[in-house]
C-alpha positions in Angstrom: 70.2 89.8 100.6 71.9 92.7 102.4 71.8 96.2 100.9 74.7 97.6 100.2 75.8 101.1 101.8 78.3 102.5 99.5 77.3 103.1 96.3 79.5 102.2 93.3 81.1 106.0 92.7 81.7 106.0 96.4 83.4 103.0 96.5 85.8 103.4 94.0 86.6 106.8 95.5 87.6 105.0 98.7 89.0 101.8 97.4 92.8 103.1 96.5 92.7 104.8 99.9 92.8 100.9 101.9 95.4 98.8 102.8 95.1 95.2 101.0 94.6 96.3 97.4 96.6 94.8 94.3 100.0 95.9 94.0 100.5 97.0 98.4 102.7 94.7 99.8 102.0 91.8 101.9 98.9 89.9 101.6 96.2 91.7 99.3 92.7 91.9 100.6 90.2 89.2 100.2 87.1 91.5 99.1 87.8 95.2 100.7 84.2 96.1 99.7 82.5 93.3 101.5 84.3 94.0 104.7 84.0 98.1 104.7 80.2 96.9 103.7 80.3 94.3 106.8 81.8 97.2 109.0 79.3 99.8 107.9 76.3 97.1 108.6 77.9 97.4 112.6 78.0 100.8 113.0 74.5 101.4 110.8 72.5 98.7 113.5 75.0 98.6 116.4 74.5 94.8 116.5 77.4 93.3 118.3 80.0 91.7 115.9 78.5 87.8 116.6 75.4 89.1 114.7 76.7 89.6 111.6 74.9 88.4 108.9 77.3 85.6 107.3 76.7 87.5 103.5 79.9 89.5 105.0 81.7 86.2 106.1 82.8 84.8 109.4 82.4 87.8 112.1 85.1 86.7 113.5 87.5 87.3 110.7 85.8 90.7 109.7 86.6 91.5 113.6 90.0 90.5 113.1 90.8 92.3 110.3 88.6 95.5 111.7 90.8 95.4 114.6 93.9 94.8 112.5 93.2 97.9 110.6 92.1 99.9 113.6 95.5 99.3 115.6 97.4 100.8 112.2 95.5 103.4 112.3 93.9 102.9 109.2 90.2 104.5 110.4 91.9 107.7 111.6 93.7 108.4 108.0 91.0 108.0 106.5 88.7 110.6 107.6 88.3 114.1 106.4 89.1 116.0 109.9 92.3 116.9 108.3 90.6 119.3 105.4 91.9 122.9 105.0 89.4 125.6 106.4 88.8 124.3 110.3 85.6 124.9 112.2 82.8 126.8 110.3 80.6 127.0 113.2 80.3 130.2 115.3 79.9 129.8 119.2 76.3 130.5 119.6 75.3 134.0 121.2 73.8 132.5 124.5 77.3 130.6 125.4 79.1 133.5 124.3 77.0 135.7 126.6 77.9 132.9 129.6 
């Protein structure tokens, strides 16, 4: 058995967020979790997508659908880049002295 990433409260904070849930139009989802889960176990081991463990289903379909969801640009409005404040970092004294 594969161990999850997300935990339960993070997943239902993300869940809403995805394309493919009940009521979005088109077809919904077959198991959101299991795929963000199968995409997480990529980027955690940076196996290639033909080594992923079956427990997520067919790599080829998670692929599919990864890619799917990459070309709408699902990845980039999803991430918290956006959030109010900018950068809190301070250039360091040494490159501000170059």
């Amino acid at each position: 058995m594969i161990r999850t990433v997300l935990s339960n409260e993070q997943w239902e904070r993300i869940a809403p967020l995805l394309p493919g849930k009940e009521g979005d139009p088109g077809r919904s989802g077959e198991n959101n979790r299991m795929f963000v889960e199968g995409v997480l176990w990529i980027v955690r081991t940076g196996a290639p997508w033909r080594d992923l463990p079956p427990c997520f289903g067919s790599w080829f379909a998670v692929w599919k659908r990864f890619r799917r969801w990459a070309l709408k640009g699902v990845f980039e409005n999803r991430h918290g880049t956006g959030a109010k404040g900018g950068l809190t970092t301070k250039r360091s004294a040494i490159r501000a002295a170059g």
